[in-house]
C-alpha positions in Angstrom: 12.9 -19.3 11.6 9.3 -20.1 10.6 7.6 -18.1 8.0 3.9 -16.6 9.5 2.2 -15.3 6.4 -1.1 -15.4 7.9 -2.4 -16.4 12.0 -5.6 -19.1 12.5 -6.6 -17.8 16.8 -9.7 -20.6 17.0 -12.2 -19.0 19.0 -11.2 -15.5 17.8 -12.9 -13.1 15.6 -11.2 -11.6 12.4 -11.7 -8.8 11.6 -9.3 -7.8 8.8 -6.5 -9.6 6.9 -4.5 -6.5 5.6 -1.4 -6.3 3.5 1.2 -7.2 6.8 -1.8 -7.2 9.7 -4.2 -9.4 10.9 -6.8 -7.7 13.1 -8.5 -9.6 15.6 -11.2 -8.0 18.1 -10.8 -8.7 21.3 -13.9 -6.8 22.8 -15.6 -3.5 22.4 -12.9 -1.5 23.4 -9.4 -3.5 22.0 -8.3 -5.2 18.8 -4.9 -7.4 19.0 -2.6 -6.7 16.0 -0.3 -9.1 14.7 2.1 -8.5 12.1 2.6 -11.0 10.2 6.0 -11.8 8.0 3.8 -10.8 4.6 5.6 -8.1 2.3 3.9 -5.4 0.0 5.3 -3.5 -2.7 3.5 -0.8 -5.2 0.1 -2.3 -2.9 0.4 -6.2 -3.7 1.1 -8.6 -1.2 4.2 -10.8 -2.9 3.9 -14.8 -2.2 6.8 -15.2 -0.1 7.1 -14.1 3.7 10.3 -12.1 4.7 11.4 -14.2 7.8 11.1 -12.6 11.2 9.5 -9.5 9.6 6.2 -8.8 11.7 8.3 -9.4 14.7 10.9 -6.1 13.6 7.5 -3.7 12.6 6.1 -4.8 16.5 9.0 -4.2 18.2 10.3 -1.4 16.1 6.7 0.2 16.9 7.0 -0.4 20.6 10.2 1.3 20.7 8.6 4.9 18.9 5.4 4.5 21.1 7.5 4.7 24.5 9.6 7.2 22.9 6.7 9.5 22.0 4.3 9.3 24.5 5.0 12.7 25.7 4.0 14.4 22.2 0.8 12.5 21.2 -0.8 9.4 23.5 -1.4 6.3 21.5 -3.1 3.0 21.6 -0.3 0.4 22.8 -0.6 -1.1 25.8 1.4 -4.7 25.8 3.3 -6.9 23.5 3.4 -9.3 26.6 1.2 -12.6 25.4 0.6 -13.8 28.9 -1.1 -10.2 29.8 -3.4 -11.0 26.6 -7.3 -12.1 27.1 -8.1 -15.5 25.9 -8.0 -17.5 23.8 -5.0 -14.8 22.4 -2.7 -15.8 25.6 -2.9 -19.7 24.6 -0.9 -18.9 21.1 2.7 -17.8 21.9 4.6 -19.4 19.3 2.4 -17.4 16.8 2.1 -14.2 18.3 5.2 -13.9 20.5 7.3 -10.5 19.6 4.8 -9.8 16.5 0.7 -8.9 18.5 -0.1 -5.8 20.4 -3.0 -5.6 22.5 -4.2 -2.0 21.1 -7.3 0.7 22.1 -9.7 0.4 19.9 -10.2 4.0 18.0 -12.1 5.2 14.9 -9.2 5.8 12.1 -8.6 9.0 10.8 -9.7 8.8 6.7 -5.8 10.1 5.7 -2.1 9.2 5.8 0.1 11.7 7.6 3.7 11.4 5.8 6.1 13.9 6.6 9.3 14.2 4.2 12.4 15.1 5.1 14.3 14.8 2.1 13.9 14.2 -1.7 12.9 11.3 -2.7 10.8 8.4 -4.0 8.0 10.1 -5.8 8.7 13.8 -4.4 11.7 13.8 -6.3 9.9 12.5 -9.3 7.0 15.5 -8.6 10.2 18.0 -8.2 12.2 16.9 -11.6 8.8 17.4 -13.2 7.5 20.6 -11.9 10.0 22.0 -9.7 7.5 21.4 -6.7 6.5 18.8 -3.8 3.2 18.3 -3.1 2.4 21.0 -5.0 4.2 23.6 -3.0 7.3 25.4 -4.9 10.4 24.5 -3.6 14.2 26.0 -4.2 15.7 25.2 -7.7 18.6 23.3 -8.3 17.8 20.6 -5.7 19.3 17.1 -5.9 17.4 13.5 -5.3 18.1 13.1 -2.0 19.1 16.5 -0.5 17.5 17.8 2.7 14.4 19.7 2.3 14.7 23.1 3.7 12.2 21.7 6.5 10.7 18.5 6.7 7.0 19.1 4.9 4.0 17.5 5.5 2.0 16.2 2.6 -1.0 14.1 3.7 -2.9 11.6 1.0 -6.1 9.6 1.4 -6.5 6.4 3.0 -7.1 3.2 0.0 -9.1 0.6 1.5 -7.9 -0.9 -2.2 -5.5 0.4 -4.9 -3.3 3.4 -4.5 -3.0 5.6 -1.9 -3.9 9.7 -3.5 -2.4 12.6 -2.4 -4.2 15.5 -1.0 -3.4 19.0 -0.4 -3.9 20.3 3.2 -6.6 21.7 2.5 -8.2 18.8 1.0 -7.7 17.6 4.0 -8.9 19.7 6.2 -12.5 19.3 4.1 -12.1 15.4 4.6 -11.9 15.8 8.5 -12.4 18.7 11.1 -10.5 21.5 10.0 -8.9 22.5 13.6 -7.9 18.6 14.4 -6.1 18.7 10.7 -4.2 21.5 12.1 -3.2 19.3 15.5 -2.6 16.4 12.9 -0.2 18.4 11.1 1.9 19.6 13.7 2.3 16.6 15.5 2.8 14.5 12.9 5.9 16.8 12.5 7.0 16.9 16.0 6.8 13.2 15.9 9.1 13.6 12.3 11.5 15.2 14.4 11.6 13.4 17.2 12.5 10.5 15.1 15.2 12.3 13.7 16.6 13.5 17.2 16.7 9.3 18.3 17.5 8.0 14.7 20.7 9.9 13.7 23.1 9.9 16.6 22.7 6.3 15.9 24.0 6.7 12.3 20.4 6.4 10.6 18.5 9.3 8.4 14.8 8.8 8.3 14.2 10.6 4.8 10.2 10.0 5.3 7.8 8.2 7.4 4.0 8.0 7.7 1.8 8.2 10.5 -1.9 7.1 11.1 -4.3 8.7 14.2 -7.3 7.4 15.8 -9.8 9.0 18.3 -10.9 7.1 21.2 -14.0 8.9 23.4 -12.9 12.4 21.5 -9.0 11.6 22.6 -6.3 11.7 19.7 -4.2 8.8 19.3 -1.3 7.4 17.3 -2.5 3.7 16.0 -1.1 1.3 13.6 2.9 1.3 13.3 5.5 3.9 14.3 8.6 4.7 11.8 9.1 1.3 10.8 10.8 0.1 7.8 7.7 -0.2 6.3 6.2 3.1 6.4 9.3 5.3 6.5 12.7 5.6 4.1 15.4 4.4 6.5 19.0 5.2 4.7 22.6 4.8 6.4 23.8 8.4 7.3 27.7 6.8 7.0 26.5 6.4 2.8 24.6 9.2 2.3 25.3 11.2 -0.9 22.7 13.4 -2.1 22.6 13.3 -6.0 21.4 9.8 -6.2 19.0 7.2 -4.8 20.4 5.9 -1.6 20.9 2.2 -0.3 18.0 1.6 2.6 17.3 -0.3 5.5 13.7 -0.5 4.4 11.5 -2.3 1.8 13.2 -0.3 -1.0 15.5 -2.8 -1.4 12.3 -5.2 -2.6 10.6 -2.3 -4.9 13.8 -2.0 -6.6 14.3 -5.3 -7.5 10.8 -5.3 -8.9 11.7 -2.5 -10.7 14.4 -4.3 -12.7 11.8 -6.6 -14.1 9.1 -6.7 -16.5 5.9 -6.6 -14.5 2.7 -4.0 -14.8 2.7 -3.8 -10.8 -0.7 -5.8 -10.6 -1.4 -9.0 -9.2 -0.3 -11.6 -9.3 2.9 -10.9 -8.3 6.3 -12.1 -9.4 8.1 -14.7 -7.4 10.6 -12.8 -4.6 13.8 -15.2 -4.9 15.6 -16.7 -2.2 18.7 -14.0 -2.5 16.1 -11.7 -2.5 14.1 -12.8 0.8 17.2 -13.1 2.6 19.0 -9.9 2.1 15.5 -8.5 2.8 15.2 -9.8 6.5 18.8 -9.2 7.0 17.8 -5.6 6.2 15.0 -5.5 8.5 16.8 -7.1 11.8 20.0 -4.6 11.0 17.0 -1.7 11.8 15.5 -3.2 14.6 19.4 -4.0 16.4 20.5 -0.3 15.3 17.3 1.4 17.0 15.9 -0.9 19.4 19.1 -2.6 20.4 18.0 -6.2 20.2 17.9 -9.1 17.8 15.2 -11.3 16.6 17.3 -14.2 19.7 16.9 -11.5 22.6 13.0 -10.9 21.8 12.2 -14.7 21.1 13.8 -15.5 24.3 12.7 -13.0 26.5 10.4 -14.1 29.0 
């Protein structure tokens, strides 16, 4: 499978060349996503492509849109390449299974990640103070346990550099105070909803993040949906609280850049090939335990 680490649509306007996306416009009112097959960790893009990558976040994201459209509306409306406007619909072998023609909406300035458990850098936050996101929790909690109830703890939005987290309030003084509040609960109905889909089918999400829009004064969920690049994805057959747990996500590539010597700026270290490998394998495991497909099934749809 071909590597896409970056798409070249003659005739098309670019508008952003993110981390993972590419962001064409397509007119006033729609943009056309397309994930492509780069990989970010600690915010730097690494060299090498993680095959068949874009394609899993797409599809993945497809899967939580249908599945939530009853909570919160959001900006999907086709993965299909033929239903895309020109010149878009003349470039199937680089967009197939990885673009979504999308509603165009103005971005809210703030992640919305909801946690379910302890872990990453809330457990680092919790050995150190006892708290998580500033907000006292119970003593004598493990890295990994269950939260009490999944918390919501937003963070500003990084056009460059790290992400910082906010309190609530913060937040609330960053956009309207009343739409925070809507934010907040939806992003944790959409938490749960996740959970409700995910475990039956022997996955825990331990975390995810969410991004809004709003389109004509409408709230909608944008960008990608509990994918294994915004949420902790761990195998509920393995879980052990106590101790970091193995992931169907991109913590499997953070943690091999942990075990070297590098300051976490550009440029990065090479990924090598044992590395890129067990990656994607990772990523199409996901995508076949909650979708139900395989990188085949998608390519050779009609």
């Amino acid at each position: 499978m071909d590597v896409v680490l970056q798409t070249q649509i003659e005739g098309a306007r670019l508008l952003n060349r993110g981390k993972v996306r590419d962001i064409y416009e397509v007119d006033a009112g729609h943009l056309l996503l397309v994930a492509t097959d780069r990989i970010s960790a600690f915010d730097v893009v690494m060299n090498e492509g993680i095959p068949g990558k874009g394609i899993v976040l797409t599809q993945i994201s497809k899967f939580w849109f249908e599945q939530t459209r009853d909570i919160v509306p959001n900006h999907f409306i086709t993965d299909n390449v033929a239903e895309f406007p020109g010149p878009f619909n003349q470039y199937p072998e680089q967009l197939k299974g990885r673009a979504m023609l999308v509603r165009r909406t103005k971005p809210l300035p703030v992640e919305c990640i909801v946690r379910g458990y302890l872990a990453g850098s809330g457990w680092k936050e919790y050995k150190k103070s006892g708290t998580l996101h500033g907000t006292p929790l119970p003593p004598g909690l493990r890295e990994s346990d269950k939260l009490p109830e999944p918390m919501f703890t937003p963070s500003t939005k990084a056009e460059s550099g790290h992400d910082v987290n906010i309190s609530f309030d913060e937040m609330k003084q960053i956009i309207d105070p009343e739409l925070a509040e809507t934010v907040k609960d939806i992003s944790i109905r959409l938490y749960k909803r996740g959970q409700e889909i995910a475990e039956p089918k022997g996955i825990i999400i331990a975390d995810t993040k969410f991004e809004f829009g709003l389109k004509d004064g409408e709230l909608l969920l944008i960008d990608e949906v509990l994918t294994p690049d915004s949420s902790r994805f761990w195998p509920r057959e393995t879980y052990e609280p106590g101790k970091s747990q193995p992931s169907l996500d991109k913590q499997y590539v953070r943690d091999y850049l942990e075990s070297l010597d590098w300051n976490k700026q550009p440029p990065p270290p090479p990924l090598p090939e044992e590395i890129v490998k067990n990656t994607s394998l990772k990523y199409q495991e996901i995508l076949k335990i909650l979708v139900g497909k395989t990188l085949d099934d998608i390519l050779g749809d009609a």
